[in-house]
Each structure stands twice: as structure tokens, then as C-alpha cells.
NULUM-154251 format. One record per residue (C-alpha): residue number from 1; x, y, z; residue in three letters. Coordinates in steps of 0.1 Angstrom, whole numbers. Example, Ala and Ser with C-alpha at 12.3 -4.5 7.8 and 13.67 -1.06 7.14 Angstrom:
<sites>
+-----+-------+-------+-------+------+
|  nr |  east | north |    up | rest |
+-----+-------+-------+-------+------+
|   1 |   123 |   -45 |    78 |  ALA |
|   2 |   137 |   -11 |    71 |  SER |
+-----+-------+-------+-------+------+
</sites>
This chain:
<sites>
+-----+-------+-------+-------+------+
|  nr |  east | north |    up | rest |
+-----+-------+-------+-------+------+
|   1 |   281 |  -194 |   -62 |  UNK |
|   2 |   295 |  -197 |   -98 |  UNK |
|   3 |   332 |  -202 |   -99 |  UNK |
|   4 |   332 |  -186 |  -129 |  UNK |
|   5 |   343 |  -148 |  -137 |  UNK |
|   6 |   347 |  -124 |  -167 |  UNK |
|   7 |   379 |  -102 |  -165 |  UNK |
|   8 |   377 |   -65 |  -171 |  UNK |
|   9 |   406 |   -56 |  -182 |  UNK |
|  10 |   418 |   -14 |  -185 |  UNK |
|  11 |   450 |   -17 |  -201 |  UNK |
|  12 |   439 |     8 |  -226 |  UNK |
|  13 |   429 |    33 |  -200 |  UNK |
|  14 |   457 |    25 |  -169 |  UNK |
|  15 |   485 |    12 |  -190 |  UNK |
|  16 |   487 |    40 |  -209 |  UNK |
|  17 |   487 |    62 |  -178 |  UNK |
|  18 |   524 |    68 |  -174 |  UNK |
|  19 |   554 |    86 |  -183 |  UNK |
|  20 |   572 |    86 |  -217 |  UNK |
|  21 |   539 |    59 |  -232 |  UNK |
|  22 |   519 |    76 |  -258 |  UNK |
|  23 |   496 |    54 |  -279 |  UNK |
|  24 |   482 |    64 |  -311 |  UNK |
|  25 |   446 |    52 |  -320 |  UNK |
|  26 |   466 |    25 |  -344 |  UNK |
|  27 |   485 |     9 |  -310 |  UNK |
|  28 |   451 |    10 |  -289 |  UNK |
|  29 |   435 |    -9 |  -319 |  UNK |
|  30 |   462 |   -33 |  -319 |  UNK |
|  31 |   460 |   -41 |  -285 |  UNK |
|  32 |   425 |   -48 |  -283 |  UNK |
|  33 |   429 |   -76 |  -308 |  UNK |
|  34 |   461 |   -91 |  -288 |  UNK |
|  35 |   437 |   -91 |  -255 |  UNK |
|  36 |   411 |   -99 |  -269 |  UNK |
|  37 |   431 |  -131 |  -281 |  UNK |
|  38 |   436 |  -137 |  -248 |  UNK |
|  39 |   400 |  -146 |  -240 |  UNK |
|  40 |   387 |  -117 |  -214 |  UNK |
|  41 |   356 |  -107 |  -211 |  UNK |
|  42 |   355 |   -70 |  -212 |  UNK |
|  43 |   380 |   -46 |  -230 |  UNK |
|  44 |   377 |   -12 |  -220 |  UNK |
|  45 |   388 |    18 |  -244 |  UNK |
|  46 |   393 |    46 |  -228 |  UNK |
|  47 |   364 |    78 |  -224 |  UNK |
|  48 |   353 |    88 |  -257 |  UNK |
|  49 |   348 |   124 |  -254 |  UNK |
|  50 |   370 |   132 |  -229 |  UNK |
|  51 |   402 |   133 |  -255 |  UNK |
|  52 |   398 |   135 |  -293 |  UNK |
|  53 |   421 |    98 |  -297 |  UNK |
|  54 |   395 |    77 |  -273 |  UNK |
|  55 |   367 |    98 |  -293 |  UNK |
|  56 |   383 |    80 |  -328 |  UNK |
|  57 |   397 |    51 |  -314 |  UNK |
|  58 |   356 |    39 |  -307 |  UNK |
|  59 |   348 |    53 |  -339 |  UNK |
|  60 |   372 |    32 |  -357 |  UNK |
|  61 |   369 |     3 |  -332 |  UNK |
|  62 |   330 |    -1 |  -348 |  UNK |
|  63 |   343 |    -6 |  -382 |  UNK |
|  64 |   378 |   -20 |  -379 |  UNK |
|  65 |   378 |   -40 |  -344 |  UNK |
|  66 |   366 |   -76 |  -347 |  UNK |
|  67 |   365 |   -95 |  -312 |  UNK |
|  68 |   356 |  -127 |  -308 |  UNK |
|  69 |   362 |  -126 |  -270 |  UNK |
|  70 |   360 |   -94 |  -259 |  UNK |
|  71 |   328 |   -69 |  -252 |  UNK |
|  72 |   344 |   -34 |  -258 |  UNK |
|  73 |   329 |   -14 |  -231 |  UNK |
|  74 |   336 |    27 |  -222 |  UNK |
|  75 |   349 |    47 |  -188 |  UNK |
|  76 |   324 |    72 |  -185 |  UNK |
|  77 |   309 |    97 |  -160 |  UNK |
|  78 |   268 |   108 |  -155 |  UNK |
|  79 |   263 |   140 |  -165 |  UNK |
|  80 |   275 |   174 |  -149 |  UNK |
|  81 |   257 |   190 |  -120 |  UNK |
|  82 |   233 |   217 |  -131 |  UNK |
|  83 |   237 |   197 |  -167 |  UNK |
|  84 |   210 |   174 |  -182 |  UNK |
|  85 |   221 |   142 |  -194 |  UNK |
|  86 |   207 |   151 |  -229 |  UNK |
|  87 |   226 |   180 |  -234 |  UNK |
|  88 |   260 |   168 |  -216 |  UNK |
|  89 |   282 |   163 |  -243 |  UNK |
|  90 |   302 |   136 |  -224 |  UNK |
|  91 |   273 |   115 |  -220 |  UNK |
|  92 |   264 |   120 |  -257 |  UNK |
|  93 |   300 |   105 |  -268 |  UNK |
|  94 |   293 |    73 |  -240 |  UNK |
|  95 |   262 |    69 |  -262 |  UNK |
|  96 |   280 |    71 |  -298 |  UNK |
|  97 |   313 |    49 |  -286 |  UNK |
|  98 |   294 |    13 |  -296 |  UNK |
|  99 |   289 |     2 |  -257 |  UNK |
| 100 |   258 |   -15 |  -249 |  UNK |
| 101 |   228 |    -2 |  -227 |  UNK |
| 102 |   235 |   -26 |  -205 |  UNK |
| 103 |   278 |   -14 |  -202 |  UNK |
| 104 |   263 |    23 |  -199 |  UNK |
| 105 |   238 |    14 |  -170 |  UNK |
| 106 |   260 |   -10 |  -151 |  UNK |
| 107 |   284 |    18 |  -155 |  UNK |
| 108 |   257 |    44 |  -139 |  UNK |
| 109 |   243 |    22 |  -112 |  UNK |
| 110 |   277 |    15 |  -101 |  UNK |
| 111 |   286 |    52 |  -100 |  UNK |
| 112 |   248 |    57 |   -82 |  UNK |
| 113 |   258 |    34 |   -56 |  UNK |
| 114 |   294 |    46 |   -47 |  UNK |
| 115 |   285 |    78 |   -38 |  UNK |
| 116 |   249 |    70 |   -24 |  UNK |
| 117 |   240 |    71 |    12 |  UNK |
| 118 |   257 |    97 |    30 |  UNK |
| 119 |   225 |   113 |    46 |  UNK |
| 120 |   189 |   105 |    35 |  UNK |
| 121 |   185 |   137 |    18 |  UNK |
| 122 |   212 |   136 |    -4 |  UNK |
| 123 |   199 |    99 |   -15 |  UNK |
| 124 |   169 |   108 |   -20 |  UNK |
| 125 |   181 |   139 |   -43 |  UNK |
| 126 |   212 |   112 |   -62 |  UNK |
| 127 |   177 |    86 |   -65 |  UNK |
| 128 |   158 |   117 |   -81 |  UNK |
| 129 |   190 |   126 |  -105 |  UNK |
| 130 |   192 |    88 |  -118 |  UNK |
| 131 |   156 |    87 |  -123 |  UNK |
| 132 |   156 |   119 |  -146 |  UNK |
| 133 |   186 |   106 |  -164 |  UNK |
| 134 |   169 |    79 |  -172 |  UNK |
| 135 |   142 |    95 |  -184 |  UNK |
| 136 |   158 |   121 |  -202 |  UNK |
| 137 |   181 |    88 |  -223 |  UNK |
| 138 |   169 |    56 |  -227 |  UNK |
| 139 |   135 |    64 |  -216 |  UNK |
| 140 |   132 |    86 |  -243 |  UNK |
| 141 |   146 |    66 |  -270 |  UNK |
| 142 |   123 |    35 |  -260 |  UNK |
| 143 |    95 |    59 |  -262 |  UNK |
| 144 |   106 |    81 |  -291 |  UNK |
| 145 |   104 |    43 |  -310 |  UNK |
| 146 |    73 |    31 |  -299 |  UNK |
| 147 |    56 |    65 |  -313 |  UNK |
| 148 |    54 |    79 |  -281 |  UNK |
| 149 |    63 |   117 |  -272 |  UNK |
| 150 |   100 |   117 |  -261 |  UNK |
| 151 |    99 |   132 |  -228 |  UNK |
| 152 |    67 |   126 |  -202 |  UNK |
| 153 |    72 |   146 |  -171 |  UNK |
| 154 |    57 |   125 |  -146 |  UNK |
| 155 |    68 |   140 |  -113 |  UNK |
| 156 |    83 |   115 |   -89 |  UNK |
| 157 |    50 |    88 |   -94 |  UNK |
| 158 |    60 |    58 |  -102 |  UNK |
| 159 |    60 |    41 |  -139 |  UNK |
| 160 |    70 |    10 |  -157 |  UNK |
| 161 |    72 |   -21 |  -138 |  UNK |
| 162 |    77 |     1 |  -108 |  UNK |
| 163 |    45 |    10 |  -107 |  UNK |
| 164 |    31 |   -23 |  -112 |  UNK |
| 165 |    48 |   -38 |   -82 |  UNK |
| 166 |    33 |   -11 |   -63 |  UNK |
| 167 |    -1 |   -18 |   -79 |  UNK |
| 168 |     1 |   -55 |   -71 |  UNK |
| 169 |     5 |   -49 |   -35 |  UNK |
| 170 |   -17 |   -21 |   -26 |  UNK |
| 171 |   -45 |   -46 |   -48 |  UNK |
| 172 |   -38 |   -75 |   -24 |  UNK |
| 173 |   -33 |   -54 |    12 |  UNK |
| 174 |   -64 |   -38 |    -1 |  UNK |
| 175 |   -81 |   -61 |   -15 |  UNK |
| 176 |   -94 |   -41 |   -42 |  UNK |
| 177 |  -104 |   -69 |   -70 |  UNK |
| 178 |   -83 |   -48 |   -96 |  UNK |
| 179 |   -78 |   -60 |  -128 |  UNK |
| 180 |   -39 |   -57 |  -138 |  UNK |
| 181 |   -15 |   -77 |  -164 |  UNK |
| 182 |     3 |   -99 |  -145 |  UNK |
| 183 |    22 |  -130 |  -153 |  UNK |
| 184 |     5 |  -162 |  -136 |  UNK |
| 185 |    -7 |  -196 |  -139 |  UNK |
| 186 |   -26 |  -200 |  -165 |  UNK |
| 187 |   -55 |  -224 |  -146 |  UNK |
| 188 |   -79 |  -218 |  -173 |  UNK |
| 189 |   -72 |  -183 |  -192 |  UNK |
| 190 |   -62 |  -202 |  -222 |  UNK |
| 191 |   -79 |  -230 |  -233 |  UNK |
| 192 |   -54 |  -244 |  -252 |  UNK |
| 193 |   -27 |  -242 |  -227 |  UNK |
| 194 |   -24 |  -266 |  -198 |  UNK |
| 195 |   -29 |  -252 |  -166 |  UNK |
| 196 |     3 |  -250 |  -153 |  UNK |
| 197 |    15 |  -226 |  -183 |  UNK |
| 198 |    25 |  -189 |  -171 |  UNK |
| 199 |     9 |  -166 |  -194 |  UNK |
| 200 |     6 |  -128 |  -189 |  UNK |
| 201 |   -31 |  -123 |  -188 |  UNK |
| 202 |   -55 |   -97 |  -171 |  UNK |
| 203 |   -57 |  -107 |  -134 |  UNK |
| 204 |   -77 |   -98 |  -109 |  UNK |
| 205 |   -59 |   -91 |   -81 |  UNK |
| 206 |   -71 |   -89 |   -43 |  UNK |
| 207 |   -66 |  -110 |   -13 |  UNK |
| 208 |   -66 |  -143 |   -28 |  UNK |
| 209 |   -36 |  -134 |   -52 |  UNK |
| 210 |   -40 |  -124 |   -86 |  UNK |
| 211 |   -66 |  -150 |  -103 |  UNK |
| 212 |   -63 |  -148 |  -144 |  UNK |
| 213 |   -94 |  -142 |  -164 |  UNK |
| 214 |  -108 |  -166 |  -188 |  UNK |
| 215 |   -94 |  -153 |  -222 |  UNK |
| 216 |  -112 |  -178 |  -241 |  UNK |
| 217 |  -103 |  -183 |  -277 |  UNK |
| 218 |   -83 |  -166 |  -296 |  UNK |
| 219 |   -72 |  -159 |  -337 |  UNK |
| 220 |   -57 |  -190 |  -347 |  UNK |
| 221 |   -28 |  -176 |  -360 |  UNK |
| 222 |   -26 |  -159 |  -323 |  UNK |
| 223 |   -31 |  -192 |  -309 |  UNK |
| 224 |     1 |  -209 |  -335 |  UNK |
| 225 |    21 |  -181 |  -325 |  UNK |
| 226 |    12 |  -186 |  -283 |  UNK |
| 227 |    21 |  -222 |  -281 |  UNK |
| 228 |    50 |  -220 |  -306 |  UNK |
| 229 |    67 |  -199 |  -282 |  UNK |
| 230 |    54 |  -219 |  -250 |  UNK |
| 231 |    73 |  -248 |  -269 |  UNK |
| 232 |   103 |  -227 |  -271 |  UNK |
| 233 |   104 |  -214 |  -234 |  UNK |
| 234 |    98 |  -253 |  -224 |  UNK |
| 235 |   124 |  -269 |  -243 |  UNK |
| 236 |   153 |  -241 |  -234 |  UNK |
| 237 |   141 |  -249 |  -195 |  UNK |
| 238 |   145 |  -289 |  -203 |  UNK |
| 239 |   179 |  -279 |  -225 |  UNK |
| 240 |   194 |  -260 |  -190 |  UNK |
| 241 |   180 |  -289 |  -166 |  UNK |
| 242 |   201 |  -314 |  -191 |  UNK |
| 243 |   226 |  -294 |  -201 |  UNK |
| 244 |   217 |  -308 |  -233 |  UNK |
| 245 |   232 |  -288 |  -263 |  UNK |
| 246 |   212 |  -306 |  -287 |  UNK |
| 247 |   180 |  -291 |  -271 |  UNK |
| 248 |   193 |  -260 |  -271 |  UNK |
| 249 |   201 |  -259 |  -306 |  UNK |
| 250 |   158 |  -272 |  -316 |  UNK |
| 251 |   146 |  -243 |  -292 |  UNK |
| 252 |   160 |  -220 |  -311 |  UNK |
| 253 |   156 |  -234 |  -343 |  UNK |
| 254 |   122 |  -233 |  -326 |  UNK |
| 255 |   119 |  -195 |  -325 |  UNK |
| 256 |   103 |  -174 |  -356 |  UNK |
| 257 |   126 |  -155 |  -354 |  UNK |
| 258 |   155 |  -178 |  -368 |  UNK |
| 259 |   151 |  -193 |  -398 |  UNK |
| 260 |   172 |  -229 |  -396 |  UNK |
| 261 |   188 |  -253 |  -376 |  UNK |
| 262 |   218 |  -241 |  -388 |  UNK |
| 263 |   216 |  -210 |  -383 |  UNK |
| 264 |   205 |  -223 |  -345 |  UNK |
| 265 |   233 |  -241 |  -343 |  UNK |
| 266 |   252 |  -212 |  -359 |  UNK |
| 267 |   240 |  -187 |  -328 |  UNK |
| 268 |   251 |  -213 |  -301 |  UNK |
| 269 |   283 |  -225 |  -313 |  UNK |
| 270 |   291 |  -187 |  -308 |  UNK |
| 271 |   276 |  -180 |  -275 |  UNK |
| 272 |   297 |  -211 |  -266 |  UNK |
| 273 |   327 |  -201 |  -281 |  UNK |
| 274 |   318 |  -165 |  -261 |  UNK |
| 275 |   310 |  -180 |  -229 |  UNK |
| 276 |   333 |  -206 |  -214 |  UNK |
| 277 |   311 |  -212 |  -191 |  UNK |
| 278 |   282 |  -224 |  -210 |  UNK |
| 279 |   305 |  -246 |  -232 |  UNK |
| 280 |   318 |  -268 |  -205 |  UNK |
| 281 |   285 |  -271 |  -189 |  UNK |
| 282 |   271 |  -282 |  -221 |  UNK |
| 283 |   301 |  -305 |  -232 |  UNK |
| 284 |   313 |  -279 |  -262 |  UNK |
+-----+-------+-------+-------+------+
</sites>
């Protein structure tokens, strides 16, 4: 168990909650910096759309708050019973106040949870309300991007990587010799890669596991591409075995994606500066 921790802190939502204390949008502003100066992890702002000043203070926080600590993250609510979470207008100011997917779902598995399990039906029925938020948000936006139609009504059948776990197993109990994209060991997929390599490859899957098929060459800027990345994944595994900031700084450099060592070095430095944790175990 780490014996590290992030603090959450709500002075901007408790604080404020009693008598004679009224903080305009400038004092909430104001205060994030201060806590932020402290060094917590998680600043949260209030409920934008539940009061026009938590509504502006997250529109002003995008433009005027600069943390270098601090995540800003939103108190929130799913959507109304006999509402859909497209159309509740509390939802949509959750999704404009600047907090990450990752704050909102934390926020709505943690919700989820809480009130979960009081008989099976109702669990079943607060499983099946998730699920359509889900689909009725994110879902949609991750599809709406990827030129897909917005909404697929799918019933209750599984999808995503759901639906490939589920795959996987009734291939192997089955033994069916189905062919599904699976990450494995390479063996011999890829020529070019040794065999030890995980690649995500067509497999066919049955009893004896999922075995990859031969892939056999490929374009060679595909192939540039493949083992440029392998190189990256290897050397930030070696960097974390090490704790070795200087190999963490080359696998990123490493990356197309980021244009210089400095820059590398650049992206680091702050995740170090961000993460306490990851400074001390890398000497920073």
C-alpha cells in the first residue's frame, strides 16, 4: 500500500456553508490560488448550475485560475429521475465547468455505489440508469468524434471492452477457435518483434488460450512506427523499475508525439512538480 494521498479539499463548497459568510466569485477565486499554494491535490468549486456564482466562478476559473497544484474538480448530481442525462440541465453545467471525464465519472461511480445494493432489483435498475447515462454522454461524444451516429440503442447487450471479455471466455469454455483482437505475446505475429513483445493482433481464441496469427510483414513506415513505440513502452517500464528520471525523460522524447528532449524534460519536470510522489521516488 502507497503511503501516499492526494487531499480533497471543499473549503469552497463547506466553508462557505454558514451563517453571516457570503463569497463573491472574486473571494472563491482568490482562495483557490491560496490552497492551491498549499500543495493539495483536488480543489473543489462548488456545483456549477445549481447557483448562478458556482455557474461563473468555473466559467472564470478556465480563463483566470492558474494552479500549479491543484485539479479543480465539481460537486455534482446524475441526472433527475424520469430526466435523461442529455437533457438535465445540471448535468450539462458539470459538463461545461472545466472538470475532467475522469472527476465526472469518479464522481458518478461513487454516487452509483452509495446508493447501490439495497435489493437486486433496484441494482439491477441503478446498473441499467448508469449504463444509459453513459451512453446518452460520453458514449456519444466518443462516437459523435469518430464519425459515428451519436446515439446506438443497443438494449442491454454488451459493447466495448465488455463485450470482449465476455467473448474471450465463452471462445475458451467453448472452444470455439474464434478469431478476436486481443492483446498477447507476440510468438511470431510480427516478424520484426521478438517474441516476448505484446502486440494486439487477431487471435484465435479456444481452449489453448488465444494464439496470435502470423501478421507477416507490414508498410515500412507501419513497421518504424510499431517498434518506435515498442521502444517507448520498454524504456518507460526500465525508467519505473530504476526509478531512473533520465530514462524517463528519452522515453518520452521517444514518443512522435513530442518533438524534443526538452520539451521531454519540460513534461516531466511538471508531472514531478504535480506529483510528490513521483518526484521523491525519482530523486526530483
Amino acid at each position: 500500500m502507497t503511503s501516499t494521498f492526494d487531499v480533497y479539499d471543499t473549503t469552497l463548497r463547506d466553508g462557505a456553508q454558514q451563517e453571516g459568510l457570503n463569497l463573491s466569485v472574486a473571494d472563491k477565486l482568490a482562495i483557490a490560488r491560496q490552497i492551491d499554494g498549499l500543495g493539495v491535490g483536488y480543489i473543489e468549486g462548488g456545483w456549477p448550475g445549481a447557483n448562478p456564482k458556482d455557474t461563473e466562478f468555473f466559467r472564470r476559473a478556465r480563463e483566470e485560475l492558474h494552479l500549479e497544484n491543484a485539479t479543480l474538480a465539481a460537486f455534482g448530481a446524475t441526472r433527475r429521475a424520469g430526466t435523461a442525462a442529455a437533457d438535465d440541465p445540471l448535468v450539462a453545467a458539470l459538463r461545461d465547468s472545466g472538470a475532467s471525464r475522469g472527476e465526472l465519472l469518479l464522481h458518478q461511480q461513487a454516487v452509483f455505489y452509495a446508493g447501490n445494493g439495497h435489493s437486486p432489483p433496484e441494482a439491477l435498475e441503478a446498473w441499467r440508469a448508469v449504463r444509459r447515462e453513459r451512453d446518452r454522454t460520453y458514449f456519444a461524444e466518443a462516437r459523435t468524434a469518430a464519425g459515428l451516429p451519436a446515439h446506438a440503442d443497443g438494449g442491454e447487450q454488451a459493447s466495448g471492452y465488455e463485450a470482449e471479455a465476455i467473448a474471450v471466455v465463452q471462445a475458451i469454455t467453448g472452444n470455439e477457435g474464434r478469431v478476436l483482437i486481443l492483446d498477447t505475446a507476440n510468438r511470431r505475429s510480427l516478424p520484426f518483434l521478438d517474441e516476448r513483445a505484446v502486440v494486439e493482433v487477431p487471435c484465435v481464441v479456444g481452449r489453448a488460450g488465444a494464439i496470435p496469427t502470423a501478421i507477416g510483414a507490414v508498410p515500412d513506415h507501419a513497421r518504424a512506427l510499431i517498434e518506435t513505440i515498442k521502444d517507448v513502452e520498454r524504456t518507460t517500464i526500465r525508467a519505473a523499475l530504476e526509478q531512473s528520471a533520465e530514462l524517463a525523460i528519452k522515453a518520452l522524447a521517444l514518443h512522435p508525439l513530442v518533438p524534443s528532449v526538452n520539451v521531454a524534460r519540460s513534461i516531466f519536470e511538471q508531472y514531478a512538480t504535480r506529483h510528490h510522489d513521483l518526484a521523491g521516488r525519482f530523486g526530483r
